[in-house]
CHARMM internal coordinates of N, CA and C (Angstrom, degrees):
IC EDIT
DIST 1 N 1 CA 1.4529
DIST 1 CA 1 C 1.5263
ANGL 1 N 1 CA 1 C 110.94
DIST 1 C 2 N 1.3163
ANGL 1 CA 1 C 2 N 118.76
DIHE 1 N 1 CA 1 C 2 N -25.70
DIST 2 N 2 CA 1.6402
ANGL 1 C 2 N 2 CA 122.64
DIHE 1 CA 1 C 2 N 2 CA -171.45
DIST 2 CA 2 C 1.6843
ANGL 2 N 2 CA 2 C 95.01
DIHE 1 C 2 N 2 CA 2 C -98.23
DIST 2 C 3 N 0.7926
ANGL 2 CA 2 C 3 N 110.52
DIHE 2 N 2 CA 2 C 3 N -45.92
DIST 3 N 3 CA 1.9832
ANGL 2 C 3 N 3 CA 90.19
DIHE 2 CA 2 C 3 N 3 CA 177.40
DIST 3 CA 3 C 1.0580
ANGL 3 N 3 CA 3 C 110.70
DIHE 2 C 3 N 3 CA 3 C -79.11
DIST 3 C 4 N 1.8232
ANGL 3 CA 3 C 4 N 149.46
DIHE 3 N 3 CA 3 C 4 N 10.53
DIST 4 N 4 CA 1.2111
ANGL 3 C 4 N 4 CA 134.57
DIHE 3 CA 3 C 4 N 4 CA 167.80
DIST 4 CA 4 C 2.0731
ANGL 4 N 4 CA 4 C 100.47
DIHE 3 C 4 N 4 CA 4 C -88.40
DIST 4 C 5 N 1.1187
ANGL 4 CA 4 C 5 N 107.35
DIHE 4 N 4 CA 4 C 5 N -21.14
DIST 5 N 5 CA 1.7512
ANGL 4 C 5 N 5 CA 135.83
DIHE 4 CA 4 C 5 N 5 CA -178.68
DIST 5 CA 5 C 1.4900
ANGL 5 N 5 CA 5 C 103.66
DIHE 4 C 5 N 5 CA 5 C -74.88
DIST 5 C 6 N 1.1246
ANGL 5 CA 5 C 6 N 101.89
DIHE 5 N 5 CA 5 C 6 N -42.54
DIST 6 N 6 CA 1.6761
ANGL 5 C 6 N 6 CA 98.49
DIHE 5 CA 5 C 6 N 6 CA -179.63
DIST 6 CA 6 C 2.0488
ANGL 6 N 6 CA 6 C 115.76
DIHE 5 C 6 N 6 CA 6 C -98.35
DIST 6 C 7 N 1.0174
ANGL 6 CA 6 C 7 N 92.16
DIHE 6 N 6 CA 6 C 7 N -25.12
DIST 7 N 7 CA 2.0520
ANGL 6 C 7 N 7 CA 112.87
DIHE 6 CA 6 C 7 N 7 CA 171.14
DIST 7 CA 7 C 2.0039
ANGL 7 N 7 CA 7 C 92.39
DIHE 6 C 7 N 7 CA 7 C -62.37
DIST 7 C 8 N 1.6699
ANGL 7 CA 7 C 8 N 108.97
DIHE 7 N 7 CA 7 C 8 N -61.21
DIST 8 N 8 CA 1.3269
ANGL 7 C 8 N 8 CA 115.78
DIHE 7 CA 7 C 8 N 8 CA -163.66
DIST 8 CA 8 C 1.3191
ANGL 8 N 8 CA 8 C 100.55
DIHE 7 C 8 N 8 CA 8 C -45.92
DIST 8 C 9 N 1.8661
ANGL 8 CA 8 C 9 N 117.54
DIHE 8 N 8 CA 8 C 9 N -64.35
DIST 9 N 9 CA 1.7117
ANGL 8 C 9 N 9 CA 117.22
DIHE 8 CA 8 C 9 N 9 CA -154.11
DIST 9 CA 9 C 1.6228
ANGL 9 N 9 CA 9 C 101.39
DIHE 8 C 9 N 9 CA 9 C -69.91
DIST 9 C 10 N 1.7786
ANGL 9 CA 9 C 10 N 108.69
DIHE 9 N 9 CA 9 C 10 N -29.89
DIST 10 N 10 CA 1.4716
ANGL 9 C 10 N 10 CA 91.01
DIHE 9 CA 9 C 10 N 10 CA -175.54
DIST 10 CA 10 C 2.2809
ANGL 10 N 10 CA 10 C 114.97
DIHE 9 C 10 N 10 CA 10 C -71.96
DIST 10 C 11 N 1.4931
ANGL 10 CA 10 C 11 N 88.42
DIHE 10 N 10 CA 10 C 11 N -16.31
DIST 11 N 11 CA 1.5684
ANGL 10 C 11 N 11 CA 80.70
DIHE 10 CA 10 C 11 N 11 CA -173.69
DIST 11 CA 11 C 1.8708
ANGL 11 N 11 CA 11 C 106.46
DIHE 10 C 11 N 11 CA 11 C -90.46
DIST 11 C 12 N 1.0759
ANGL 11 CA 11 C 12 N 112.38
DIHE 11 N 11 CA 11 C 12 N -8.27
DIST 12 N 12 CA 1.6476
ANGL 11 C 12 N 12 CA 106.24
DIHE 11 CA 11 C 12 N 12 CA 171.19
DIST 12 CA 12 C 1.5832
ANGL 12 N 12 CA 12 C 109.44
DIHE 11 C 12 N 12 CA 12 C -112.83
DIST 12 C 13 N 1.4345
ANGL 12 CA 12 C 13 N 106.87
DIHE 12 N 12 CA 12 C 13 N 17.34
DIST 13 N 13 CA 1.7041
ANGL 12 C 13 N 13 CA 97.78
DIHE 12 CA 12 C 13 N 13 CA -178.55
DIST 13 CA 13 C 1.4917
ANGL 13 N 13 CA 13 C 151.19
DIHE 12 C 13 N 13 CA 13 C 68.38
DIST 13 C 14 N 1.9958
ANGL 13 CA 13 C 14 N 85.46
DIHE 13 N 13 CA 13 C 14 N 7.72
DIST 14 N 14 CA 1.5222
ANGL 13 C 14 N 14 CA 101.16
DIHE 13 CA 13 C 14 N 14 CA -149.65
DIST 14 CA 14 C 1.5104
ANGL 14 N 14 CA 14 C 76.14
DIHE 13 C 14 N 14 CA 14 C -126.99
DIST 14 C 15 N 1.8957
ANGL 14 CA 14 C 15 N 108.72
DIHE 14 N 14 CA 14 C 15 N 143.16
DIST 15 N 15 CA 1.4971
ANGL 14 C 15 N 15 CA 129.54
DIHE 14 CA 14 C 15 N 15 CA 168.57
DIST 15 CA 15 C 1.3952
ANGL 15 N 15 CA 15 C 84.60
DIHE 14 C 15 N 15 CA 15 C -122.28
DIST 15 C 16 N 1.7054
ANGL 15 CA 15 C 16 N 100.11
DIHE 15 N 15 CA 15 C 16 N 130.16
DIST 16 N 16 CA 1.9039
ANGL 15 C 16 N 16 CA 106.03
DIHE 15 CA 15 C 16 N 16 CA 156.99
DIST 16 CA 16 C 0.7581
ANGL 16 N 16 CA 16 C 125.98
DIHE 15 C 16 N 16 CA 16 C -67.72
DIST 16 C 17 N 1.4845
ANGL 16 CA 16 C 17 N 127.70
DIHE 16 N 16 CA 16 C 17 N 133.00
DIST 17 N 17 CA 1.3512
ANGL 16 C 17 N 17 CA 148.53
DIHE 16 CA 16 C 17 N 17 CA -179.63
DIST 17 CA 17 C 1.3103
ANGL 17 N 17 CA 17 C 94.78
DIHE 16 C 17 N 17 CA 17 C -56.62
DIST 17 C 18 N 1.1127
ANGL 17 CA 17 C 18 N 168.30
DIHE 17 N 17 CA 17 C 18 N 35.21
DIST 18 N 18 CA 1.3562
ANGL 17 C 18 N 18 CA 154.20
DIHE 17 CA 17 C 18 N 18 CA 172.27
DIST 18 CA 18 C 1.6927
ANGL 18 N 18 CA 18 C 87.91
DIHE 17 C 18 N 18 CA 18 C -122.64
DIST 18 C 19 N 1.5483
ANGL 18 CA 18 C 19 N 132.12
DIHE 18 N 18 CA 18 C 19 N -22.79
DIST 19 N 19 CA 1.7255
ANGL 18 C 19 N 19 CA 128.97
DIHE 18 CA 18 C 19 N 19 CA -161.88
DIST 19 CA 19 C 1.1516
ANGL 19 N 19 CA 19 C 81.32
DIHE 18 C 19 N 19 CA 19 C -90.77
DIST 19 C 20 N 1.2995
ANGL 19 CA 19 C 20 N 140.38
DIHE 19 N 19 CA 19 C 20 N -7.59
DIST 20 N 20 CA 2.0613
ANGL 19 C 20 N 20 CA 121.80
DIHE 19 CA 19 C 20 N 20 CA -151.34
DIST 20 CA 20 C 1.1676
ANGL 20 N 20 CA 20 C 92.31
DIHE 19 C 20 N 20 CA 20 C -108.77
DIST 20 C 21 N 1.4936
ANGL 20 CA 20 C 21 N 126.66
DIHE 20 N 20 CA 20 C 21 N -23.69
DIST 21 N 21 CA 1.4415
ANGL 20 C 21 N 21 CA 114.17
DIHE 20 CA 20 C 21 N 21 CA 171.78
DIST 21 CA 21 C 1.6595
ANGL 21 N 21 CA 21 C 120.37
DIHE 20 C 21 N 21 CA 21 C -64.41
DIST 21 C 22 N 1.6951
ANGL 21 CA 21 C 22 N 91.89
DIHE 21 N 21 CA 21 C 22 N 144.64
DIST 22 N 22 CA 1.6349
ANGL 21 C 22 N 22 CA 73.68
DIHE 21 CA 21 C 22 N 22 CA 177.77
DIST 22 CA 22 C 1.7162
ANGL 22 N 22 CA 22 C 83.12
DIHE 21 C 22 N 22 CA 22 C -148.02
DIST 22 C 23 N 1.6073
ANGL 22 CA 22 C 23 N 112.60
DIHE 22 N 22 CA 22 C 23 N 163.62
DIST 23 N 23 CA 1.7578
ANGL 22 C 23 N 23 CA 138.24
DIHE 22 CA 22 C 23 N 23 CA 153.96
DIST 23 CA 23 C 0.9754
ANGL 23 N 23 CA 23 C 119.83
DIHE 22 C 23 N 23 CA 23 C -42.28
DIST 23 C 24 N 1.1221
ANGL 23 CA 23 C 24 N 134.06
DIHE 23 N 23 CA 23 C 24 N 122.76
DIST 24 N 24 CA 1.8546
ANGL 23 C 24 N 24 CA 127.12
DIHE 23 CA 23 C 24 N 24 CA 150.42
DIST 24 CA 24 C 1.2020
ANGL 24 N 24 CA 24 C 93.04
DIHE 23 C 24 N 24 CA 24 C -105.31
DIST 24 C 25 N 1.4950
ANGL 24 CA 24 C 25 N 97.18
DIHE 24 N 24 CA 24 C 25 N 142.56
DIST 25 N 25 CA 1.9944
ANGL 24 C 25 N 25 CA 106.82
DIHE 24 CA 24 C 25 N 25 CA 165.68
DIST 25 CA 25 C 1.6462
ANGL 25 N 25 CA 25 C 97.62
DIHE 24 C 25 N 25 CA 25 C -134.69
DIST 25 C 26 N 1.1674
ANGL 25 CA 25 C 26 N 72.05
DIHE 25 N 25 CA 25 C 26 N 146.90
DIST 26 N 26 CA 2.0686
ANGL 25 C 26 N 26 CA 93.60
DIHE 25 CA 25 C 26 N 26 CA -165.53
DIST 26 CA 26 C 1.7659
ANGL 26 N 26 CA 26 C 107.54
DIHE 25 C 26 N 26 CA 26 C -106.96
DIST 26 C 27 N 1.4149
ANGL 26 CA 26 C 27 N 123.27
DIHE 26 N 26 CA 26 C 27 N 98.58
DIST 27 N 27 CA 1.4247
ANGL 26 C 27 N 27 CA 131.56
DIHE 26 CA 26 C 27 N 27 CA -144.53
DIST 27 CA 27 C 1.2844
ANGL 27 N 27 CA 27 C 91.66
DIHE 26 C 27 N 27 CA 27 C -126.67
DIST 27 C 28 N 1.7509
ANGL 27 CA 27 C 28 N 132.38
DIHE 27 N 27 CA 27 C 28 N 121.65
DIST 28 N 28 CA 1.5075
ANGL 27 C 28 N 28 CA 135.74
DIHE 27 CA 27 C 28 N 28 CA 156.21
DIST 28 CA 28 C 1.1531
ANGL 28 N 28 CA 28 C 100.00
DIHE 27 C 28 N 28 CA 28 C -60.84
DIST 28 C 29 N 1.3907
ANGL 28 CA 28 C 29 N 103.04
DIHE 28 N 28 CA 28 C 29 N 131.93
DIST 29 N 29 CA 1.8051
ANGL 28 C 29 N 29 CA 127.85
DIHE 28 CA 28 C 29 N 29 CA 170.49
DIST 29 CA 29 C 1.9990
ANGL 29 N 29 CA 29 C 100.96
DIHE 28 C 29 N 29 CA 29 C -68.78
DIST 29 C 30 N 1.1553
ANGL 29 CA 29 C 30 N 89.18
DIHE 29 N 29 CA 29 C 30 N 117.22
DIST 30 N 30 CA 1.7844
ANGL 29 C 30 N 30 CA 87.93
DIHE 29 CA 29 C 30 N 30 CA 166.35
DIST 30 CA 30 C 1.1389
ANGL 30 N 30 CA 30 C 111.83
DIHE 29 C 30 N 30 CA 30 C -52.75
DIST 30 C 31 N 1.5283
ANGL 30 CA 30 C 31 N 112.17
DIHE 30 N 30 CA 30 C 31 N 170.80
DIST 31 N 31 CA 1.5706
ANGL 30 C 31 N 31 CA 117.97
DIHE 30 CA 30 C 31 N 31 CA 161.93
DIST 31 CA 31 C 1.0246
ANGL 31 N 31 CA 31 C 98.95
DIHE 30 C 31 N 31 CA 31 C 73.23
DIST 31 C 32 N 1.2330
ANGL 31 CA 31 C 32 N 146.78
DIHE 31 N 31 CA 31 C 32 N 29.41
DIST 32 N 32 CA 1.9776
ANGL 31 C 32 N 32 CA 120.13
DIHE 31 CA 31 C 32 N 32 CA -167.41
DIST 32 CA 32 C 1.4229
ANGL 32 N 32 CA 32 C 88.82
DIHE 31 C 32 N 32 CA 32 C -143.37
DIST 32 C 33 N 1.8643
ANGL 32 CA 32 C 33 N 106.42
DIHE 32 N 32 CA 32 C 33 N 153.05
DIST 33 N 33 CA 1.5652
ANGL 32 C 33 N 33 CA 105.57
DIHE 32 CA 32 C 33 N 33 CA -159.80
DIST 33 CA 33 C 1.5834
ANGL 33 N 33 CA 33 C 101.53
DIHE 32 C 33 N 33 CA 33 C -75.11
DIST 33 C 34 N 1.5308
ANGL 33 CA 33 C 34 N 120.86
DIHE 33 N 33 CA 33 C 34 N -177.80
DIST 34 N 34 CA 1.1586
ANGL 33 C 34 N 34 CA 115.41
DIHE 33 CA 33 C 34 N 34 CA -176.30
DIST 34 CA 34 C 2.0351
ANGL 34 N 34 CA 34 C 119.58
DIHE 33 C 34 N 34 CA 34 C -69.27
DIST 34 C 35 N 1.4200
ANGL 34 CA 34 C 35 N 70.30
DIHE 34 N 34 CA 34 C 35 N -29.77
DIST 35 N 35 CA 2.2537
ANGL 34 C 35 N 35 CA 87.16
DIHE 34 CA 34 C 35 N 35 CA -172.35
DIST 35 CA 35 C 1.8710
ANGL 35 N 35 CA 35 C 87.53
DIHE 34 C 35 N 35 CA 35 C -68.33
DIST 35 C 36 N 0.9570
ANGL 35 CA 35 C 36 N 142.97
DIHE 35 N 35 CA 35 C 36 N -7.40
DIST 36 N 36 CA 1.4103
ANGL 35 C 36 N 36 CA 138.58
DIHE 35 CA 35 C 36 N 36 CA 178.34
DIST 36 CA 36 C 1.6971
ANGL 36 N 36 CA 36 C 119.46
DIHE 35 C 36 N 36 CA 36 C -77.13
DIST 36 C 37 N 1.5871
ANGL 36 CA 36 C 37 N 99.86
DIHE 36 N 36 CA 36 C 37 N -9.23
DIST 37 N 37 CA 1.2804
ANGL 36 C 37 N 37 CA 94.70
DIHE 36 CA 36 C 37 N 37 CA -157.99
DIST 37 CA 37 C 1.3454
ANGL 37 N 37 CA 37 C 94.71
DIHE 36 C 37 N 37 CA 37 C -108.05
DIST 37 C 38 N 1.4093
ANGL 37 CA 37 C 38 N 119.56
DIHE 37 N 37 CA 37 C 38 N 0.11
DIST 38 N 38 CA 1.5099
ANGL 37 C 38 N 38 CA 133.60
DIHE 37 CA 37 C 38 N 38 CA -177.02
DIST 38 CA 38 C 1.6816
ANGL 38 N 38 CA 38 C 105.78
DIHE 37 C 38 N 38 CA 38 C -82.06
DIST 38 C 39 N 1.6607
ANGL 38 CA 38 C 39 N 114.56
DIHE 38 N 38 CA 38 C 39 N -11.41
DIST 39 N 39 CA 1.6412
ANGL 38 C 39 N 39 CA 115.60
DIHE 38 CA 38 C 39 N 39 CA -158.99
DIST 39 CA 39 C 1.9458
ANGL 39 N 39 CA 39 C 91.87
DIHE 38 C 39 N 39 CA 39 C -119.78
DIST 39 C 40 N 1.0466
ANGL 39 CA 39 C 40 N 115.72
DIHE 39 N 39 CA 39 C 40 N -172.68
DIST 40 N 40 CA 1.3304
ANGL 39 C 40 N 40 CA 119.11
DIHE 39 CA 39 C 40 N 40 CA 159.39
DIST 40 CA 40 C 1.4555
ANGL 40 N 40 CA 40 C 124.65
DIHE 39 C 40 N 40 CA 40 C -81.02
DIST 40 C 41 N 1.1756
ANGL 40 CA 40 C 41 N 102.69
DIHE 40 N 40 CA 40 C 41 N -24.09
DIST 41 N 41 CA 1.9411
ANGL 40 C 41 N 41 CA 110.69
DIHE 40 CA 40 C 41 N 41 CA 166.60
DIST 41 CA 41 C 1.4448
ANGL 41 N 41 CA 41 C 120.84
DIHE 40 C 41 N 41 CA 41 C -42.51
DIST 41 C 42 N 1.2555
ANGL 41 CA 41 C 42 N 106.46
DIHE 41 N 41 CA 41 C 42 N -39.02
DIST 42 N 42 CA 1.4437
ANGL 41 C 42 N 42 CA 109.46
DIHE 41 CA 41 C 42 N 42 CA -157.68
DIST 42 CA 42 C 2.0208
ANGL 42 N 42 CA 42 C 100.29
DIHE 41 C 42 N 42 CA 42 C -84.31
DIST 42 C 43 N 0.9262
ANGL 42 CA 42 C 43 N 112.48
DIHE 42 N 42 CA 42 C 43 N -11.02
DIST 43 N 43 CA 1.4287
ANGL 42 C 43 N 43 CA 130.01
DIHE 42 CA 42 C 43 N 43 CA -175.51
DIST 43 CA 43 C 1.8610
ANGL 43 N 43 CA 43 C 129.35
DIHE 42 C 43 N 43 CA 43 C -86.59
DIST 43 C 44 N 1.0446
ANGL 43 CA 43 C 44 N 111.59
DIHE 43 N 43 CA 43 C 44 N 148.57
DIST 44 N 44 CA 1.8673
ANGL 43 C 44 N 44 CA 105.49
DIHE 43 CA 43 C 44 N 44 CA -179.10
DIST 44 CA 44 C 1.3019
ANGL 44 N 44 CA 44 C 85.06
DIHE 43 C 44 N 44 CA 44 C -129.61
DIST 44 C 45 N 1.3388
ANGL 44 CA 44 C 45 N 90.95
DIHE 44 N 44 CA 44 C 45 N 149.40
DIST 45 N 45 CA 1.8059
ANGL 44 C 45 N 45 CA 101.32
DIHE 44 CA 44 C 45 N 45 CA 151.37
DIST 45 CA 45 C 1.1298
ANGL 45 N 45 CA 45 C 113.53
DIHE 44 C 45 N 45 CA 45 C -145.17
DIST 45 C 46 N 1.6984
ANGL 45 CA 45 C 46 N 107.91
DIHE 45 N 45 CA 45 C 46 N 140.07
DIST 46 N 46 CA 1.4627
ANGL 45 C 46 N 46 CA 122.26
DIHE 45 CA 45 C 46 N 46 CA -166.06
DIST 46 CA 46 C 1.3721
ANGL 46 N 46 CA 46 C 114.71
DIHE 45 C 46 N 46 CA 46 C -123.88
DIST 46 C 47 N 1.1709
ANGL 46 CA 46 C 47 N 117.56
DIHE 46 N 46 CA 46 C 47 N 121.15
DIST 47 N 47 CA 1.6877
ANGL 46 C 47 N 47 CA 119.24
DIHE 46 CA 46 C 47 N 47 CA -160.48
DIST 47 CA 47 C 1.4353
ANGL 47 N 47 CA 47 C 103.99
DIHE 46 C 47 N 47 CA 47 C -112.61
DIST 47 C 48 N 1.5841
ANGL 47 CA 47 C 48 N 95.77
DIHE 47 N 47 CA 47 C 48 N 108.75
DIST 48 N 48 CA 1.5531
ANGL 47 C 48 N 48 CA 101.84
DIHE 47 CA 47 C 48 N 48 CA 172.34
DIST 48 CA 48 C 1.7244
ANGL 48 N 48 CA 48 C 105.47
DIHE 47 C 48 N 48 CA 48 C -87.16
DIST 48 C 49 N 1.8668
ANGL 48 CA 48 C 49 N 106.75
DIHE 48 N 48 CA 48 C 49 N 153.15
DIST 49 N 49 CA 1.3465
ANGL 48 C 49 N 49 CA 111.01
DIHE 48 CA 48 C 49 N 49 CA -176.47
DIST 49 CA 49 C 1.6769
ANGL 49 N 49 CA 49 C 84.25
DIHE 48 C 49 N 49 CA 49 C -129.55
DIST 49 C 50 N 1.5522
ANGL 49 CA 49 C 50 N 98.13
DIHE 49 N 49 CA 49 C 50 N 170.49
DIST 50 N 50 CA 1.7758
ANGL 49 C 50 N 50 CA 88.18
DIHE 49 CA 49 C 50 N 50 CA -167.11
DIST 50 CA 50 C 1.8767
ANGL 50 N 50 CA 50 C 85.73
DIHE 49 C 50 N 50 CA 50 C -96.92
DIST 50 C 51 N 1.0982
ANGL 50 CA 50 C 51 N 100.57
DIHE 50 N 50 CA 50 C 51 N 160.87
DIST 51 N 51 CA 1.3965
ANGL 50 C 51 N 51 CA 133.24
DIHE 50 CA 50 C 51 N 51 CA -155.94
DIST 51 CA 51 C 2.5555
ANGL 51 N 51 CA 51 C 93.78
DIHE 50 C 51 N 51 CA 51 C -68.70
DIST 51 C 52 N 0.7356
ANGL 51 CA 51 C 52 N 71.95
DIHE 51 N 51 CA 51 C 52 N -28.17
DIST 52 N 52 CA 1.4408
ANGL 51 C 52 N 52 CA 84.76
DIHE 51 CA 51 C 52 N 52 CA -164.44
DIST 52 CA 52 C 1.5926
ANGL 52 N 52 CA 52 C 101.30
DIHE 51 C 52 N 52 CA 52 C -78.37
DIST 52 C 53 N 1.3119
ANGL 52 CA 52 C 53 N 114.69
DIHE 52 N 52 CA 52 C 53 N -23.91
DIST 53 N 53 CA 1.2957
ANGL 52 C 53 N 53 CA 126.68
DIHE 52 CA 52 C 53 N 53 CA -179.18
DIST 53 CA 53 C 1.6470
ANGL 53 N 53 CA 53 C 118.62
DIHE 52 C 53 N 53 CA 53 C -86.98
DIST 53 C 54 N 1.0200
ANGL 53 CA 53 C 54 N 89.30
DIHE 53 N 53 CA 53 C 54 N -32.15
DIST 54 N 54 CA 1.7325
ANGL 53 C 54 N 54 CA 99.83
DIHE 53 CA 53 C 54 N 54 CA 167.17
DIST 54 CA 54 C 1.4743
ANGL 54 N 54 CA 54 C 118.45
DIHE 53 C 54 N 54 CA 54 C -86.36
DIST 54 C 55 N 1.3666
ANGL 54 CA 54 C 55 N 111.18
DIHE 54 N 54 CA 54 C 55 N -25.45
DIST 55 N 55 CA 1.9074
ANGL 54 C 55 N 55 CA 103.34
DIHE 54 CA 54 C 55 N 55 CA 163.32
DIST 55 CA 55 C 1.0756
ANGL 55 N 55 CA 55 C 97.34
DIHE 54 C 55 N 55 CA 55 C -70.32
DIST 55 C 56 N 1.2839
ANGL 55 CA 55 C 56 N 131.89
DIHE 55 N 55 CA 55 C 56 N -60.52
DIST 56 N 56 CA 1.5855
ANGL 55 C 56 N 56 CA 110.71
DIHE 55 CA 55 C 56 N 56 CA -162.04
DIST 56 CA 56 C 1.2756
ANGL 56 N 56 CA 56 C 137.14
DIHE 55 C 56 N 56 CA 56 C -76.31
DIST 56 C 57 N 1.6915
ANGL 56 CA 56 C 57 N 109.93
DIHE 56 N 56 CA 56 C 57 N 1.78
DIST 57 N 57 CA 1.5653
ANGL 56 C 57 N 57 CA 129.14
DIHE 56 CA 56 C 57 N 57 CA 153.25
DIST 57 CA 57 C 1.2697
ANGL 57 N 57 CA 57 C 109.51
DIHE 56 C 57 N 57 CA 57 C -74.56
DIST 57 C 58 N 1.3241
ANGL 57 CA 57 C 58 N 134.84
DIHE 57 N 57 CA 57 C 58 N -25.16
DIST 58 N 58 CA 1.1682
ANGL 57 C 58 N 58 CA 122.26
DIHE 57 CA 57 C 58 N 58 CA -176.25
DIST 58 CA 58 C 1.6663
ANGL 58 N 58 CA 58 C 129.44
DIHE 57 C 58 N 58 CA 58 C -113.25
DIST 58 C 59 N 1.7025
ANGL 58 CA 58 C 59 N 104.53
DIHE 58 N 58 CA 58 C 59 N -3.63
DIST 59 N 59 CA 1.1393
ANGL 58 C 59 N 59 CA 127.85
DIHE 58 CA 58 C 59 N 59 CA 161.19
DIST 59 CA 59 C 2.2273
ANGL 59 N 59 CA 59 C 106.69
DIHE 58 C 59 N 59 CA 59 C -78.44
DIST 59 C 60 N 1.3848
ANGL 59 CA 59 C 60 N 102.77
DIHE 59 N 59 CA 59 C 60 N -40.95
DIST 60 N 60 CA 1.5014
ANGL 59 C 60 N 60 CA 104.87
DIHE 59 CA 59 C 60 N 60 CA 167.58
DIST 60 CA 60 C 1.5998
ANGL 60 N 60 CA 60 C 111.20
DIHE 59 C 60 N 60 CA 60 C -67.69
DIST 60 C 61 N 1.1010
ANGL 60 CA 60 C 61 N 118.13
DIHE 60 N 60 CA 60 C 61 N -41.28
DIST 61 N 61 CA 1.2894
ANGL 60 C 61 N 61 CA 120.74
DIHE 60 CA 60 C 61 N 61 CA -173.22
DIST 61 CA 61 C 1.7698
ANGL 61 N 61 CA 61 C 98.98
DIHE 60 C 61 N 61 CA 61 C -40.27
DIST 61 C 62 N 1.9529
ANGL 61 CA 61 C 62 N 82.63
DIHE 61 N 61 CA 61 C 62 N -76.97
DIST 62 N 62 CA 1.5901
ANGL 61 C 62 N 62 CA 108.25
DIHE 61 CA 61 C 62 N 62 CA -149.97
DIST 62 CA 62 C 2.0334
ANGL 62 N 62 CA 62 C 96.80
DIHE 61 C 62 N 62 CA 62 C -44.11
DIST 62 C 63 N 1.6958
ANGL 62 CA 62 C 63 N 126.52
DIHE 62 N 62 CA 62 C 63 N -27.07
DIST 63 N 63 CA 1.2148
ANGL 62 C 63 N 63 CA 137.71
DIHE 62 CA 62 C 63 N 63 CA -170.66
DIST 63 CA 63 C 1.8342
ANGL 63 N 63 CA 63 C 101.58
DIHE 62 C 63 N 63 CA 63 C -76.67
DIST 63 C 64 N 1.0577
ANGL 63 CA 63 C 64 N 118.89
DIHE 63 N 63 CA 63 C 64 N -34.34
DIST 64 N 64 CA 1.4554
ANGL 63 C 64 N 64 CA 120.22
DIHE 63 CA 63 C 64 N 64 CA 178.46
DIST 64 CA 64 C 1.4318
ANGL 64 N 64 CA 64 C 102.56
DIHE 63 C 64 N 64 CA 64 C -67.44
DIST 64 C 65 N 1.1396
ANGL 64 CA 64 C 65 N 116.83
DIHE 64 N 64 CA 64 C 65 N -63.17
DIST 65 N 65 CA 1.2010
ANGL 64 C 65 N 65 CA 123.43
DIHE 64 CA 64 C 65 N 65 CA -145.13
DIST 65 CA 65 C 1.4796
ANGL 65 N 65 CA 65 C 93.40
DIHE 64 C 65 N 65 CA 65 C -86.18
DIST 65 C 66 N 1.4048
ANGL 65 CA 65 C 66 N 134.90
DIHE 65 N 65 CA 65 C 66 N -0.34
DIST 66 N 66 CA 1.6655
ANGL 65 C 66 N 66 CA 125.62
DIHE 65 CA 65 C 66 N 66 CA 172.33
DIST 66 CA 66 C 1.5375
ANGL 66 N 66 CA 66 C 105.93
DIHE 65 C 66 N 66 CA 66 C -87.55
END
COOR INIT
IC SEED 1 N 1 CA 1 C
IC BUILD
């Protein structure tokens, strides 16, 4: 069922807008003084993409590039 999904977007050119969404999570950096957390320094951000979206960038990839 997942390689007829990934065959489809690569043969019409089209990725669903529902894979392009992705998470930001907004994480205080340890260790860092308290006045740090008042600036953007004191902060990480970690961007989750959904898992399904990255096989099929990299199943297209590995097909381009052969």
């Amino acid at each position: 069922m997942f390689v007829p999904l990934v065959m489809a977007c690569f043969r019409l050119e089209w990725f669903p807008r529902r894979f392009k969404n992705i998470k930001t999570i907004i994480l205080a950096k340890s260790r860092k003084k308290p006045f740090n957390y008042k600036t953007p320094v004191g902060y990480r951000l970690i961007t989750l993409f959904f898992t399904i979206r990255k096989v099929i960038k990299v199943i297209i990839t590995e097909k381009v590039t052969y």
